[in-house]
C-alpha positions as CSV (number, residue, x, y, z in Angstrom):
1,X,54.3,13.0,28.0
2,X,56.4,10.2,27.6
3,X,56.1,6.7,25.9
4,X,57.8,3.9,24.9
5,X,57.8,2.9,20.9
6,X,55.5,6.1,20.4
7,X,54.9,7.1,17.0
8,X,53.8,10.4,16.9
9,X,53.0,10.6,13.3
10,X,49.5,8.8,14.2
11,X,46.6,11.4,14.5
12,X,43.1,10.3,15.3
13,X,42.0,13.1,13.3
14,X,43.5,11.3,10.1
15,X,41.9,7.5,10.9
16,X,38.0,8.6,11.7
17,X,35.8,11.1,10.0
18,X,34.8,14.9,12.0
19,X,31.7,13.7,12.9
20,X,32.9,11.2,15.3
21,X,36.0,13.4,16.4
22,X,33.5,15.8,17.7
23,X,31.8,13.1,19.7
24,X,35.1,12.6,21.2
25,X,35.4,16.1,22.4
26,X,31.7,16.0,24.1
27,X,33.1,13.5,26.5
28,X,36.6,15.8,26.8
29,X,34.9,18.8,27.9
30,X,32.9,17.0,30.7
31,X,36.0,16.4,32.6
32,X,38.7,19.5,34.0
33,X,41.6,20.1,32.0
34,X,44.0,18.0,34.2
35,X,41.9,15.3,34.0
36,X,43.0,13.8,30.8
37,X,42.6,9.5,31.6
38,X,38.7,9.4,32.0
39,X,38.0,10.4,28.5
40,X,39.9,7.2,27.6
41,X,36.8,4.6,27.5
42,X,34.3,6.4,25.8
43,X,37.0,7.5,23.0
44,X,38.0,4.0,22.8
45,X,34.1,2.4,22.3
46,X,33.7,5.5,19.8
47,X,36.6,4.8,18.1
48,X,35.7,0.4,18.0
49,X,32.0,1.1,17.0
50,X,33.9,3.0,13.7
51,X,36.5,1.0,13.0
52,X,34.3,-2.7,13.2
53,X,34.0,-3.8,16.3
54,X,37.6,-3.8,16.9
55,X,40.6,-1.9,18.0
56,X,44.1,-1.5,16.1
57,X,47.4,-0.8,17.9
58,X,47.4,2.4,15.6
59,X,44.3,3.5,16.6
60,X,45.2,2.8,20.1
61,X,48.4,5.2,19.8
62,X,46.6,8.0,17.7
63,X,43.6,7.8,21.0
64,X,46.4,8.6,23.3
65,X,48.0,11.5,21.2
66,X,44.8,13.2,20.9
67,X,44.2,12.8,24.9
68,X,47.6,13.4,25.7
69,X,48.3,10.8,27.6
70,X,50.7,8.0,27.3
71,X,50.3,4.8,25.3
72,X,50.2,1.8,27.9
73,X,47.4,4.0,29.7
74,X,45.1,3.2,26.3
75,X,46.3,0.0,26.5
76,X,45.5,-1.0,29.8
77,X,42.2,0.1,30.0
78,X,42.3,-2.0,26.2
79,X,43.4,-5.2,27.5
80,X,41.1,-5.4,30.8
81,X,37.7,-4.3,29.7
82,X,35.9,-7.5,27.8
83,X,34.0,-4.9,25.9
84,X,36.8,-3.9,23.7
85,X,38.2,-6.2,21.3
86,X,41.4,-6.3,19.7
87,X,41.5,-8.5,16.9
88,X,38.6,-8.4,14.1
89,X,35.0,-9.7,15.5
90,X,32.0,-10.2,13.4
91,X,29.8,-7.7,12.8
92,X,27.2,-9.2,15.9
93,X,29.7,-10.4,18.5
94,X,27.6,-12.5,21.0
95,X,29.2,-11.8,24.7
96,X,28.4,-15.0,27.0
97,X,28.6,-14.6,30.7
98,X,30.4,-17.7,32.1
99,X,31.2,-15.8,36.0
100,X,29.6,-18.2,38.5
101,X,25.8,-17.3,38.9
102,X,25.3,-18.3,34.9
103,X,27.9,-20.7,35.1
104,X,25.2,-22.1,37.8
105,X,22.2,-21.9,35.9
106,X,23.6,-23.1,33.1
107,X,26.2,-20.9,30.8
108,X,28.1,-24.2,29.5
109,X,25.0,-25.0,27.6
110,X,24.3,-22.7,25.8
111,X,28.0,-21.7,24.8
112,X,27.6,-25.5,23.7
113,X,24.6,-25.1,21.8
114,X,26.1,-21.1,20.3
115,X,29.0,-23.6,18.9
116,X,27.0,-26.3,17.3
117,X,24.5,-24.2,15.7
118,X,27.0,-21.7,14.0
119,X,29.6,-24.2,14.1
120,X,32.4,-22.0,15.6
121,X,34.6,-22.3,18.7
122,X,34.5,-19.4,21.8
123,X,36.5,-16.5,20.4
124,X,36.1,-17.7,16.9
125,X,34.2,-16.2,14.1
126,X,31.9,-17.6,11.0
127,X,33.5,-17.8,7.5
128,X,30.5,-15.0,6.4
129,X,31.9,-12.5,9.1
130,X,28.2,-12.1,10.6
131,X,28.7,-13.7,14.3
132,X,31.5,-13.9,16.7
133,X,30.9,-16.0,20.0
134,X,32.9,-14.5,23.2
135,X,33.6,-14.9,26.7
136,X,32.9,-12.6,29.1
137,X,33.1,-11.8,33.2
138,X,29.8,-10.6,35.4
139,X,27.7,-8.2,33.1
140,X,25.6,-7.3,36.7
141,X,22.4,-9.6,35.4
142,X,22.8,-12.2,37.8
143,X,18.8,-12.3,38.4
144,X,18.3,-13.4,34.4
145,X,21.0,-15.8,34.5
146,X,21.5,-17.8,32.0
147,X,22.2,-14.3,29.6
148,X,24.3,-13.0,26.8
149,X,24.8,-9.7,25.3
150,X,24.5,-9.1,21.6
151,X,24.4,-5.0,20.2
152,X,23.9,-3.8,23.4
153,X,20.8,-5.6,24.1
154,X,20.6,-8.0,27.3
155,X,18.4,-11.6,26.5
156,X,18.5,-13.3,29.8
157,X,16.8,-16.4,31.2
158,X,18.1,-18.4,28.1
159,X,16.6,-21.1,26.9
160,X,17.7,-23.2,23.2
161,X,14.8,-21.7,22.1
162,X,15.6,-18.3,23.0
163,X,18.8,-18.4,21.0
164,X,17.6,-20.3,18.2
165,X,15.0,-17.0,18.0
166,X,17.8,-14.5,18.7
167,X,20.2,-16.2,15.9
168,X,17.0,-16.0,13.6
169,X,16.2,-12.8,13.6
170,X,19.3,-11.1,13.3
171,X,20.0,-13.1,10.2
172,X,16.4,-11.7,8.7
173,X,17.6,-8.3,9.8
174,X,20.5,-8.7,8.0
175,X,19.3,-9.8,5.0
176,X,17.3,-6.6,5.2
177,X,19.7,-4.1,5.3
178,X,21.3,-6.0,2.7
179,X,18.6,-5.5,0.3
180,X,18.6,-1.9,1.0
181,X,22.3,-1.6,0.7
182,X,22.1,-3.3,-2.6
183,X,19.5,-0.7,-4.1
184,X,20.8,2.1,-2.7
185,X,24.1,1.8,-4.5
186,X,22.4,0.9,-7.5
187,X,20.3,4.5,-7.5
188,X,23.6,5.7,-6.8
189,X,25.3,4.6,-10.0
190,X,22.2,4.9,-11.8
191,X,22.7,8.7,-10.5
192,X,26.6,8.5,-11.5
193,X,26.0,7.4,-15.0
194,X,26.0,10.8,-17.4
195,X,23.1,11.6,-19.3
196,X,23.8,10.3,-22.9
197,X,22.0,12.0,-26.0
198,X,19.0,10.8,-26.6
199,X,18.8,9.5,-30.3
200,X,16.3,8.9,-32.4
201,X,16.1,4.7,-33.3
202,X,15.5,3.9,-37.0
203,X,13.1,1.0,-36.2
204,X,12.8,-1.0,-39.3
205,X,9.5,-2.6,-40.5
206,X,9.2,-6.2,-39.6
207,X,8.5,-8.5,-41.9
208,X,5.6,-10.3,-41.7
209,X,5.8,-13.7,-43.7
210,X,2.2,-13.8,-44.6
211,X,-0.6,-15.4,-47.3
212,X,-1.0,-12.4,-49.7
213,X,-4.4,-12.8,-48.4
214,X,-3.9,-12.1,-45.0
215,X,-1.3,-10.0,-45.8
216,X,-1.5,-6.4,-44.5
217,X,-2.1,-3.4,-46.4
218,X,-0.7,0.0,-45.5
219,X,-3.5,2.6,-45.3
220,X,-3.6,5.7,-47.7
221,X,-5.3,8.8,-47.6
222,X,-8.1,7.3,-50.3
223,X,-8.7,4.8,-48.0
224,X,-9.1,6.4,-45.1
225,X,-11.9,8.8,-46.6
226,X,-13.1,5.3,-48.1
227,X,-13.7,3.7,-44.9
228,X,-15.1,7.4,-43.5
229,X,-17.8,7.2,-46.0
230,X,-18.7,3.9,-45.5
231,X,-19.0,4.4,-41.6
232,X,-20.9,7.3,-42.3
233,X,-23.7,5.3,-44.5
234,X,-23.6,2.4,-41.8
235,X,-25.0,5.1,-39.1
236,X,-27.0,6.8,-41.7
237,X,-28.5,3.1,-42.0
238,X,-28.7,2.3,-38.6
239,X,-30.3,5.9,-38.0
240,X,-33.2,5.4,-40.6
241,X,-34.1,1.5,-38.9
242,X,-34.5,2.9,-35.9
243,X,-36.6,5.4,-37.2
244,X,-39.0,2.9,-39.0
245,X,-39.1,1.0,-36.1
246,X,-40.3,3.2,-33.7
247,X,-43.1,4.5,-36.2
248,X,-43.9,0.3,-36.4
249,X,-44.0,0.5,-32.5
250,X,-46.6,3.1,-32.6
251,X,-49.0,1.7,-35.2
252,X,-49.0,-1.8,-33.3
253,X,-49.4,0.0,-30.0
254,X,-52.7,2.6,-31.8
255,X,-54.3,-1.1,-32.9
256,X,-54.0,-3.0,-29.9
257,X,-55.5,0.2,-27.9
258,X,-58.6,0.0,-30.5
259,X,-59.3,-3.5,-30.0
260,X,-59.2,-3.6,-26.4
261,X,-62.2,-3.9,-24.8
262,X,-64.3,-1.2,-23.2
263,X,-62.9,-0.8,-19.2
264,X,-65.3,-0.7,-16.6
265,X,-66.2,3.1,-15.4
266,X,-65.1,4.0,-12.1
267,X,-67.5,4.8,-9.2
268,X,-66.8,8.6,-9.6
269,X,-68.1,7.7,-13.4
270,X,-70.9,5.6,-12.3
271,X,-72.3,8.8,-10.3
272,X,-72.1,11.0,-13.3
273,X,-73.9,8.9,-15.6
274,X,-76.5,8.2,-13.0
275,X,-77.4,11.7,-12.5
276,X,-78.5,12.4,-16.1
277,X,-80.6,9.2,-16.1
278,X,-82.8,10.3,-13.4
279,X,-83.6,13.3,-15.0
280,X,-84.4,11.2,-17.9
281,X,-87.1,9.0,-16.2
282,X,-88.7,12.2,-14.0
283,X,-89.0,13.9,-18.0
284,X,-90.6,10.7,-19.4
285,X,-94.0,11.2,-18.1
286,X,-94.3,14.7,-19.1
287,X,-93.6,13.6,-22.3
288,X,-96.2,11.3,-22.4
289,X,-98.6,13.4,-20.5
290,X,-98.6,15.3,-23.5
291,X,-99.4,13.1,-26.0
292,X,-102.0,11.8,-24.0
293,X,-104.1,15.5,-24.0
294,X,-106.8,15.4,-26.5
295,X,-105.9,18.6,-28.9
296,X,-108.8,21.4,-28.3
297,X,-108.4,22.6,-31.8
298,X,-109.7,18.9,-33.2
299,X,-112.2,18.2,-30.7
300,X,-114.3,21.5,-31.3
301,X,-114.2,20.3,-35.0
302,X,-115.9,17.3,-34.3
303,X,-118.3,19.4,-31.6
304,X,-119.5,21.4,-35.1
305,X,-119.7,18.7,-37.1
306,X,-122.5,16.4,-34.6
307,X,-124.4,19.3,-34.3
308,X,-125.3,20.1,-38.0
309,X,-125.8,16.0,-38.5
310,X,-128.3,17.1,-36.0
311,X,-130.1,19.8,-37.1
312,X,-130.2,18.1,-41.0
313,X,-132.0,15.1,-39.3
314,X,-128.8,12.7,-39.5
């Protein structure tokens, strides 16, 4: 291989990490062994995606010493894909298609109205690094024209709304993973810190500036059985109430059941009573059958007695 201004002391391996340098080699082996050009593109978008959004002239020459293959064939394929970038981008570049079927329906517009909402030029960047506005050729969505391209996602059929929404929420996004990158490196030096001694803390008293009448006592051992005994006669008290007034409840309730009236008996009572009562009124008569029979014992008395008043002339 041979290369103009080559510097051979550029190796991929030393500018990105193993991970990605084994996603490099996926798209090697998919191609013979003398087919060493096609792997160019997709080491070069891997490579970008790493590095920012953008290539460096370094990274450039270590891609073609790891592919073996000369300089100026990185570069070309570089320089004439709108996809790569070779200058610093922000981190959402926002690719405009300006070839004629959006310039048609409309492409001037909203590159116009891109500019004047994050007041930026095409190929410019905003002072917090977040959006970059460029120009690009045919992106093969002619049927959505107007359209742009922002991380690989297609918004087509643009409208000022549209972008106005599209601006909006990658800025919420962003703030987001902001948040998140902000407490995870916080739990991270939280992690880092080493774990001091814990020591006990001499807390002194605080002083109270009180009346001596309001001012607090500090409780000793007398006075704790103190106030023991005195909670103890308090329940003994309350105890010994309750008592008296539950025996109170049950003399009221014994009176009031005495001077209540006499209830009415139930019909299985009425029937009862009844019963006895007719046996009283059948009995009656006998009884005074009785009394009404003359004794024998006194009327053969009187018999004896008539007949000597007879026989003496009486």
């Amino acid at each position: 291989m041979t290369d103009f201004n080559y510097d051979k002391s550029l190796h991929l391996k030393d500018l990105i990490p193993d991970s990605e340098v084994e996603d490099i080699d996926v798209w090697v082996k998919k191609y013979p062994g003398n087919r060493k050009r096609p792997p160019i593109m997709p080491t070069l978008k891997i490579v970008q995606e790493y590095n920012g959004n953008y290539l460096t002239t370094e990274m450039m020459q270590a891609v073609a010493e790891y592919l073996d293959v000369p300089h100026v064939a990185v570069y070309e394929v570089a320089t004439f894909y709108s996809m790569f970038n070779l200058k610093k981008m922000g981190k959402h570049v926002l690719s405009v298609c300006t070839n004629i079927s959006c310039s048609l329906r409309g492409s001037d517009k909203v590159v116009k109205h891109l500019e004047d909402r994050l007041n930026i030029k095409l190929g410019e960047t905003t002072e917090d690094g977040l959006f970059s506005i460029k120009e690009v050729e045919c992106m093969a969505a002619c049927g959505g024209a107007p359209m742009l391209e922002v991380d690989k996602i297609y918004h087509e059929n643009l409208t000022p709304e549209k972008i106005d929404q599209i601006l909006s929420n990658i800025a919420s996004t962003q703030l987001s993973e902001s948040k998140t990158d902000i407490e995870n490196k916080d739990q991270e030096k939280i992690k880092k810190k080493p774990k001091s001694r814990t020591k006990k803390e001499i807390v002194p008293e605080p002083i109270l500036h009180l009346t001596p009448s309001h001012a607090p006592t500090k409780l000793t051992e007398k006075n704790i059985e103190q106030e023991l005994e005195s909670f103890e006669k308090e329940i003994e008290q309350d105890f010994q109430k309750s008592q008296i007034q539950a025996s109170v409840k049950k003399t009221v309730a014994k009176k009031i059941q005495i001077k209540k009236p006499l209830q009415e008996p139930t019909k299985s009572e009425q029937v009862i009573d009844e019963q006895p009562a007719k046996k009283k009124k059948i009995e009656s008569p006998k009884k005074n059958n009785k009394e009404a029979k003359p004794d024998k014992n006194k009327m053969y008395s009187l018999e004896q007695v008539m007949l000597r008043s007879s026989d003496n002339g009486e």
